[in-house]
N, C-alpha and C positions, 0 to 999 in steps of 0.2 A: 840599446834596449828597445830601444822604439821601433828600430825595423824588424825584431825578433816577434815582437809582439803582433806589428801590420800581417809579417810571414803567418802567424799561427792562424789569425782573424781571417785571411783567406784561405785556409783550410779548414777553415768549420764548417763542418756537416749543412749540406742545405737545408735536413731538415730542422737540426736544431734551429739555424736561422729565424728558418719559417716558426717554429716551434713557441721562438722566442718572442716573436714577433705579434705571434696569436696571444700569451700572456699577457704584453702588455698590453696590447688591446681591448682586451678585456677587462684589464684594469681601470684603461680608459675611458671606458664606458661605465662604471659602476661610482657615480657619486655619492661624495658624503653626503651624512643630513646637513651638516652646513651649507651646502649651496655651493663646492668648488667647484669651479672649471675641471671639468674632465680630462686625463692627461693629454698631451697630441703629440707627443715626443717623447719617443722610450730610449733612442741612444745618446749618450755621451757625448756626441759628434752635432747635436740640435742646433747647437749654437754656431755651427757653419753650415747648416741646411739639414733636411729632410735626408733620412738614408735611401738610394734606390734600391731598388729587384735588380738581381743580375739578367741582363737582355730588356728591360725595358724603358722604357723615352728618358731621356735625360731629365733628371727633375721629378718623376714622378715617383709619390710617396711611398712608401711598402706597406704603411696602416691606411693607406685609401686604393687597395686593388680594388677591382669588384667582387672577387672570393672574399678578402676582408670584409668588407661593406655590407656583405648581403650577414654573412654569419653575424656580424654587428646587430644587424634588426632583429636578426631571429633570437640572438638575446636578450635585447632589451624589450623585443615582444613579448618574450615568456619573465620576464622578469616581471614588466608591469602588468599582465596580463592578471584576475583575479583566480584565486584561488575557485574550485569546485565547490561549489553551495553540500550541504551536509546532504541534499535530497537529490540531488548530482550522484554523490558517491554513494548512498543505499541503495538507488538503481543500478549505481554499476557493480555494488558486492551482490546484490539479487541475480543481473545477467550473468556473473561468476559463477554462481553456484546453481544455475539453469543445469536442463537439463533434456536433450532433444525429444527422446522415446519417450520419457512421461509428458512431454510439452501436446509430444502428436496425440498422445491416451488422454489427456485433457481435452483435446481439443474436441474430442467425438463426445467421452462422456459430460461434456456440460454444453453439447450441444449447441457450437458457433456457428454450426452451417446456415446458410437462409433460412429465415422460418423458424429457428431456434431460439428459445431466452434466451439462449448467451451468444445471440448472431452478433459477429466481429468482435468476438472476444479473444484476445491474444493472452497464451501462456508462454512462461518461460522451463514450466516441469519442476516446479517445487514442491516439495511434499510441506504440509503444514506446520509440521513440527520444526523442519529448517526454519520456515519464515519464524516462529515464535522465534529460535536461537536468537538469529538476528536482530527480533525487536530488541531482546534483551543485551544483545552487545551495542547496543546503541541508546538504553534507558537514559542515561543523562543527558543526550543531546535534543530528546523530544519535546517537541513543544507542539499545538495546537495548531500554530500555522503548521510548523511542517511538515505533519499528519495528514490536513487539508490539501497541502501543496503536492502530495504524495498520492492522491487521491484523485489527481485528475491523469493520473499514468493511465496509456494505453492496455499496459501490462495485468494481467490479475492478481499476480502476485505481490507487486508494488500495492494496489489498492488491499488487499488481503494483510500487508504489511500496517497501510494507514487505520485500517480499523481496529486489528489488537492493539495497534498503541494507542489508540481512542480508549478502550477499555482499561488501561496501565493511567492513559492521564484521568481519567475522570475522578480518581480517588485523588488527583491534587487541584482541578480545576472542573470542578463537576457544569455549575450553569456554563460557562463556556464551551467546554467540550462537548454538553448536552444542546446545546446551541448549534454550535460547529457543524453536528452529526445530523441535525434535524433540518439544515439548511442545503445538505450534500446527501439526499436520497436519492437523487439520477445517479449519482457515482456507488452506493452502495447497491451493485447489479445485478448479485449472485447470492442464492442461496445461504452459498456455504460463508459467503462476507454478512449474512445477514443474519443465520442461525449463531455466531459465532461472537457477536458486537451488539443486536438491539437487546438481549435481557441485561446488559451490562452496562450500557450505557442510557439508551431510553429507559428501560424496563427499572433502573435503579432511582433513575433521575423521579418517576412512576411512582417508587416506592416513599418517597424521601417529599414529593409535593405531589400531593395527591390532586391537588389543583387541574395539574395536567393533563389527568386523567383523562377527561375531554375533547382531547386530540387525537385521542385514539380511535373515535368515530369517522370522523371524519378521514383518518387515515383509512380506516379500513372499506372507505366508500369510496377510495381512492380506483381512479383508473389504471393507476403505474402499479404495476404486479407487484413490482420488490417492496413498495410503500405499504399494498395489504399483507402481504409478509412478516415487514415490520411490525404491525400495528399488533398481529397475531404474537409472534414470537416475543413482543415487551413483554407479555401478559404474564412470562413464565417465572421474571421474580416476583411476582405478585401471587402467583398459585406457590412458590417457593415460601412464602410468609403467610401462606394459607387464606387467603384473600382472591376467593373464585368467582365472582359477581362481574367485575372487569372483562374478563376469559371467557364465560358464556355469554355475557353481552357482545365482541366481538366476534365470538364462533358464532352466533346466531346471526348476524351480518353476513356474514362469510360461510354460511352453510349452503348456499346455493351459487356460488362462485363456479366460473367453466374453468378455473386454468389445475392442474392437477398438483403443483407445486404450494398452493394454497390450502387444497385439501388433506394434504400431508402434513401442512402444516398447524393445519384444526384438528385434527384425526391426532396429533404429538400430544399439543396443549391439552387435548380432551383425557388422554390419555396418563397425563400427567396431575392432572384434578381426582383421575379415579385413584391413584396411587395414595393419595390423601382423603380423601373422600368419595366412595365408592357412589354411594346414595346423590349426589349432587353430578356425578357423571350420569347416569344410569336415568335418573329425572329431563337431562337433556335427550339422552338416548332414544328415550322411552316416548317423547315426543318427534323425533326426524327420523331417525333411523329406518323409516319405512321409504323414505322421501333423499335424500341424504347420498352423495355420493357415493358411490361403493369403497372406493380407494381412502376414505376417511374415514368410513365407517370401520375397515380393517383397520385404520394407526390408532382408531379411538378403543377397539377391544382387545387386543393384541396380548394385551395380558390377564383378561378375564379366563376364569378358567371353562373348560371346555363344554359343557351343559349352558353355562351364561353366554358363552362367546356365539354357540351355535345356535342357538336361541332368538340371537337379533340375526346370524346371517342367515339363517331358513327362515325367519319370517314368522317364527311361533309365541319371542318372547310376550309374555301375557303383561299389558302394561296397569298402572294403578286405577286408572279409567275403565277398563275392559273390568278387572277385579271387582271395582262398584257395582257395574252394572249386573255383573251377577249376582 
């Protein structure tokens, strides 16, 4: 029976050999939490030596070739290796769902070329409403740091990702998030991250300690664009709970500002006080509006109707001063 069996053992398939050989190997590598020794002998035969490879040196192991050895590290690299951080893999489901031709149409319309706000700004071609998906398929894993930690991506899209969930945390962590947000204004560098995130997060925080309010001076005296941006765009949950004193104090800071992005963004707010209160937009109007941007002047009448609108842009409207004086 014995030599039936040695017969058969030498007609087994090289590769199952080999096959066999890789199994245990790997079994040998994978210790308990006990702390055992890892196997080093997978045949039956251990106890009169090591098995060799057919054609190589007498004596020498078949779980220590060098093809063994090396697949050896490269499992137990990836075994101990750690896992992808959560902020890891929403970069890499964001670079997934990229997308080239709208990456290149971003790249023109926000304007990355030299000389541009958004110079060296990288997209990946996400449309906005994808990145919200995404926050929301990942609501439970967000926290504050990894918002933050998401926010110093090269990407826009990643930063576009950390500021909606800034707005998602701030209803469970308002002063930290309000914190978080106000410490990471060079990271919030675009517009559309800032039209999108400061009325919900500052602008709330605003609503809620009015203390704060204060900071918006000084923001909006700010040398960094996105920061007078910011400081403009809080104002709008404050004109939202009809509280427009904040709003024209900052638009009148910001009514002789050079950068155009700013003006559109006084020319929105103003425009959104007259939607509430006609008489309190019209009272600022009635004093700049001769003096006043052009390009703000249009976001600020936009929806006046057309006698009022044409009024300030030819230069005819009759103001409460001029009225006295008659």
């Amino acid at each position: 029976r014995r030599s039936t069996l040695r017969s058969r053992a030498t007609r087994m398939p090289g590769a199952l050999v080999r096959a066999s050989a890789g199994v245990c190997l790997l079994l040998g590598s994978l210790r308990p939490a006990g702390g055992l020794a890892p196997m080093t002998r997978w045949s039956s035969r251990a106890v009169r030596g090591p098995v060799t490879r057919r054609g190589s040196a007498k004596g020498a192991p078949l779980g220590r070739s060098p093809r063994a050895a090396a697949a050896t590290t490269r499992l137990e690299a990836t075994l101990e290796a750690s896992p992808p951080s959560s902020a890891q893999r929403i970069v890499a489901d964001l670079r997934a769902a990229g997308n080239a031709t709208l990456a290149e149409f971003a790249q023109r319309f926000f304007k990355t070329h030299p000389g541009g706000y958004g110079e060296g700004d990288v997209f990946l071609g996400i449309r906005n409403p994808v990145v919200r998906e995404h926050v929301k398929r990942w609501k439970k894993d967000l926290t504050v740091d990894l918002a933050v930690e998401l926010l110093q991506s090269e990407y826009h899209e990643v930063r576009l990702f950390a500021v909606v969930a800034l707005t998602q945390l701030y209803k469970r962590a308002p002063r930290e998030t309000y914190d978080a947000y106000c410490a990471h204004f060079d990271r919030i560098n675009g517009w559309d991250l800032v039209d999108v995130s400061a009325p919900h997060v500052v602008g709330a925080h605003l609503v809620a300690d009015d203390t704060e309010r204060r900071r918006l001076y000084d923001w909006a005296r700010s040398d960094h664009l996105w920061t007078r941006r910011i400081a403009m765009l809080a104002t709008f949950a404050l004109i939202k709970k009809n509280d427009y004193d904040d709003a024209i104090a900052v638009a009148t800071i910001l009514r002789d500002d050079d950068h155009d992005l700013i003006h559109k963004a006084v020319g929105w707010m103003l425009r959104e006080v007259g939607k509430r209160d006609l008489d309190v937009e019209c009272a600022f109007l009635d004093q700049y509006y001769a003096s006043m941007p052009r390009t703000m002047l249009r976001y600020a009448i936009e929806k006046f109707d057309t006698d009022l609108r044409l009024s300030y842009l030819k230069g005819t409207r009759a103001t409460a001063s001029q009225e006295e004086g008659k």
